[in-house]
N, C-alpha and C positions, 0 to 999 in steps of 0.2 A: 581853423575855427569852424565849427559844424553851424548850420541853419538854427539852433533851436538855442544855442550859446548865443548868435549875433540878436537873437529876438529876445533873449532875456535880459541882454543889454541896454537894448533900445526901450524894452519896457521898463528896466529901472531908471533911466533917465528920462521918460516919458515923466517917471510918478518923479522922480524930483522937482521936474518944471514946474508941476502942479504944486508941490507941497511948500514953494519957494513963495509963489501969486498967493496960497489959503493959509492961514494957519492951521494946523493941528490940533484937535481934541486930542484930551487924554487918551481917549482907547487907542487913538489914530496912533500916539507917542509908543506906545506901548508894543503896537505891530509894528511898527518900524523899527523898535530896537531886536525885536526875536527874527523880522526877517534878517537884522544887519549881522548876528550871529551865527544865523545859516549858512549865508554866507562864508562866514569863517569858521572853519573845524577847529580850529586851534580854541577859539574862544569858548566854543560848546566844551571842549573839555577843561577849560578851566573854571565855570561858570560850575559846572556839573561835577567837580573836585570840590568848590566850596560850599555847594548843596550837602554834599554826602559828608562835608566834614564838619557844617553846623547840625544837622543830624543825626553825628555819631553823636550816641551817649556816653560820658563820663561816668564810667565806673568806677569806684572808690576800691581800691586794692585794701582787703582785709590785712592786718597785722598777724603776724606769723604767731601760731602758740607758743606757750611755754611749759615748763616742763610740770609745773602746777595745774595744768589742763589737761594733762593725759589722762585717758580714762583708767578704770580700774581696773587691776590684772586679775586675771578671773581664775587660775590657778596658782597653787606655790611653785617657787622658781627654786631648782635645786641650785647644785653647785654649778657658777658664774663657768664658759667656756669662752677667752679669749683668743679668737683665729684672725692675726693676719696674713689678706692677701698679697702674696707679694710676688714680683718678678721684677729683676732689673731691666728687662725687657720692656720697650712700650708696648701696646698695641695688641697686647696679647688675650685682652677678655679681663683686666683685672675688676675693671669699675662695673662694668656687664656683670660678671659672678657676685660682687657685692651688692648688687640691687638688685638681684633677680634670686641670689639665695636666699640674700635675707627675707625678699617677701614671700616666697614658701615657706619657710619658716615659720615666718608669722602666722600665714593662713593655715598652718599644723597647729597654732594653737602654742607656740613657742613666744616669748617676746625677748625679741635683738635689737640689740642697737648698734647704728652702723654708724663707724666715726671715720668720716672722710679725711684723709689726711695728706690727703695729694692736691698741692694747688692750684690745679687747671679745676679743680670742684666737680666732675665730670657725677662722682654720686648727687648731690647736691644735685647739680641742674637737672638730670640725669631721673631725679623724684618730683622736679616739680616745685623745687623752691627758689621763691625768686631772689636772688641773691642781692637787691636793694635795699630791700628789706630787711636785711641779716644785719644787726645790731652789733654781735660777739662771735665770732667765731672759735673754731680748734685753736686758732692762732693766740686769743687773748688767754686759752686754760693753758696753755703753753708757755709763753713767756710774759703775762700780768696774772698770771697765780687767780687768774677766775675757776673757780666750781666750775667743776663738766656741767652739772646740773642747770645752770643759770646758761649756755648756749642750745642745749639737746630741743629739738624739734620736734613734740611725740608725734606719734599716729599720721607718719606721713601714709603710710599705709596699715593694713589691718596685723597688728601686733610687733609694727616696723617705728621705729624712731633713729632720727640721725643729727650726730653733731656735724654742723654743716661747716663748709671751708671755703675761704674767700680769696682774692688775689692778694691781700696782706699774707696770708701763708709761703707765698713766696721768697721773704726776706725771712724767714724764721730760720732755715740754713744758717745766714753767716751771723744772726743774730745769738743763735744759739750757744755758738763758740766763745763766749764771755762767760757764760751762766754758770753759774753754781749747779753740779747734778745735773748736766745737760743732757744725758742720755737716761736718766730715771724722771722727765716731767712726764712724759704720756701715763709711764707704769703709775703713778701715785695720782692722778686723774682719774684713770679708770679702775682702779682699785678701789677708790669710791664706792662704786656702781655694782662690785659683786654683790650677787646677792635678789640684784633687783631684775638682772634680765638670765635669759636660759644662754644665749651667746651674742658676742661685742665681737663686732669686725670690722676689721681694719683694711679700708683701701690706703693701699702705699704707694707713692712716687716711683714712676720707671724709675728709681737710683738707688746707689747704695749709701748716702749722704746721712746728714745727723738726721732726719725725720725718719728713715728707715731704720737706721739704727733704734732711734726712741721706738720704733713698734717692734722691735725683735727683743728689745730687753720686755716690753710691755705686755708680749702675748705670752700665751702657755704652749699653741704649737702654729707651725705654718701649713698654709693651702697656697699652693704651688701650681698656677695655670699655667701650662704651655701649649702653645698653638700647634696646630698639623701641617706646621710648612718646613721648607727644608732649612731652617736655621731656628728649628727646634730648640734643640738646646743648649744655644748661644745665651751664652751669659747664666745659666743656671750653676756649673762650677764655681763661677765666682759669690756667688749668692750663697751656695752651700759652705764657701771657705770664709765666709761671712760669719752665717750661721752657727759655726762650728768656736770662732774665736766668742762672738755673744755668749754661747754656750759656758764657754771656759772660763771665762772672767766678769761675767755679768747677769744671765739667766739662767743657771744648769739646767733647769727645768725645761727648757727650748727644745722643742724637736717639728719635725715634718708630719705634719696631721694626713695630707694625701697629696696625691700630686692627681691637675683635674688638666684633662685632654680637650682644648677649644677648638672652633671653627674646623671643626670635621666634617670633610665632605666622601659619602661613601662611593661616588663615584670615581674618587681618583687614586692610583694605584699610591702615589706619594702621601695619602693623609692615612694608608692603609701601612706602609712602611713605616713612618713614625707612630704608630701608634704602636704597634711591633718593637720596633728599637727603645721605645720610652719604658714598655712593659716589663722587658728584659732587664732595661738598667734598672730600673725602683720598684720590680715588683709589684707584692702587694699592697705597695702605699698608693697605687694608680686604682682612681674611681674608676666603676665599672660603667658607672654613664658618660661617656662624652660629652657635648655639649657639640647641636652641629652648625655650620653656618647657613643662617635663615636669612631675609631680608626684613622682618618681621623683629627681630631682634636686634636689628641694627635700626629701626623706626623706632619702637619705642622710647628711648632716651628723648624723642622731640615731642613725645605727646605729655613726655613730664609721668610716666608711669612705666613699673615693672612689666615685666613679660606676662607675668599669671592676669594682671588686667588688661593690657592691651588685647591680647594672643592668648585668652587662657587656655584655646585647644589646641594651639599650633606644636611644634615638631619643639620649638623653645622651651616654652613654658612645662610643658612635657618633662622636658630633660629636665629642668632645674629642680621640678618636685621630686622626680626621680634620685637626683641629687642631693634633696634637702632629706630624702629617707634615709640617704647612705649617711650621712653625718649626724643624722640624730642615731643612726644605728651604732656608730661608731663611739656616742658618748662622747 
């Protein structure tokens, strides 16, 4: 024990002695409980937690719009283009390309709706909606025959609306397998909707399950992300033997809109290979912009916005407009 510890001891029991013989005035009560705080660290941060917590203000969270409150579309919208994205693959850029294409899009002056249909909801959070709030989701136009129209979210972004998905999506799988026309609910949903947007996309569940299914009868063609790692194109075969029986016995009209090259890094000789081997197998159906991996594009999902507003000059956002010209070019 140092000199200056034994003297601040002897002074606080000096002032005790005293304050045992006088009573206390108010002020006196007052400095003796801030020094008795000092004292203790532990106290100061508890005292100083419920400072800061009867001080935080109580914000009132706004109710989510509805589809009655979207502004007005400022152009005619020709013929409706249904693209989902899909990969049996997790991990691969699916929910990234559906929130980042479609707000280029938008901001082209296009108006999309994105129908999240994967139920981790990664679009959804992904935009900024808070999911407590969410009333109806994809799951009730799915199996309680709710109107698209009565869940769609307009103007999450500038000419972006999305039907949002919730963890009840999860049981829609083995719910499904009772249904009447279990693989034609999404098609007769969003067939609604032609008409009123220029393109409707569809984030799909890493699987091949009945929710992937309902989007391969449901869409007119596929966008096909695969990454630039070495197990590429794992799981894409089966995805196209997939596609091919939907074809046959449920949407003839199905095919591969493009196939989009993610998380390219041009430094490394491997993401230089499969972009190579990918080009060779599909050709021209491979977009000419990759899409590379940024840190910038892995943030924004937590700010609750696309890439074009997080990053709108970054190496991402970039890509995606890049990207939203090839597919508007494509028609």
């Amino acid at each position: 024990m140092g000199f200056f510890d034994g003297l601040k001891r002897d002074t606080k029991q000096a002032r005790t002695v005293e304050e045992v013989d006088q009573p206390q005035t108010q002020e006196q009560e007052v400095v003796a409980a801030e020094e008795e705080l000092v004292d203790d660290p532990e106290n100061i941060e508890v005292v100083v937690r419920e400072v800061e917590d009867y001080a935080a203000p109580v914000i009132p969270r706004e109710p989510l719009k509805s589809y009655k409150d979207k502004a007005p579309v400022r152009h005619v919208v020709g013929q409706t283009k249904i693209i989902a994205i899909i990969n049996q693959k997790g991990g691969v850029g699916k929910s990234t390309t559906a929130i980042n294409l479609g707000a280029a899009l938008g901001e082209m002056g296009k108006q999309v709706l994105l129908v999240d249909l994967d139920p981790q909801g990664n679009c959804s959070s992904g935009l900024g909606v808070e999911k407590s709030l969410i009333q109806q989701c994809i799951y009730d136009v799915l199996l309680n025959d709710v109107p698209l129209e009565e869940v769609i979210i307009p103007d999450i972004a500038e000419g972006l609306d999305i039907a949002p998905a919730t963890i009840n999506l999860a049981g829609a799988e083995v719910e499904l397998v009772s249904e009447m026309a279990r693989e034609n609910r999404l098609k007769d949903a969003v067939g609604s909707m032609r008409g009123k947007y220029d393109f409707i996309l569809i984030d799909c569940p890493p699987s091949l399950g009945l929710l992937t299914v309902n989007a391969l009868v449901a869409a007119d063609k596929l966008l096909i992300p695969i990454q630039c790692e070495f197990y590429a194109l794992e799981g894409v075969t089966k995805l196209l033997e997939s596609m091919k029986r939907v074809k046959s016995r449920l949407n003839p009209t199905l095919d591969i809109y493009g196939i989009l090259l993610t998380m390219y890094d041009s430094r490394t000789t491997l993401s230089k290979q499969v972009v190579d081997e990918v080009r060779e197998y599909f050709g021209r159906l491979v977009f000419a912009t990759p899409i590379p991996r940024t840190v910038k594009l892995s943030e924004a999902p937590s700010f609750g916005q696309p890439i074009t507003q997080y990053d709108p000059k970054g190496r991402g956002a970039l890509s995606y407009i890049e990207l939203a010209k090839e597919v508007i070019a494509r028609g």
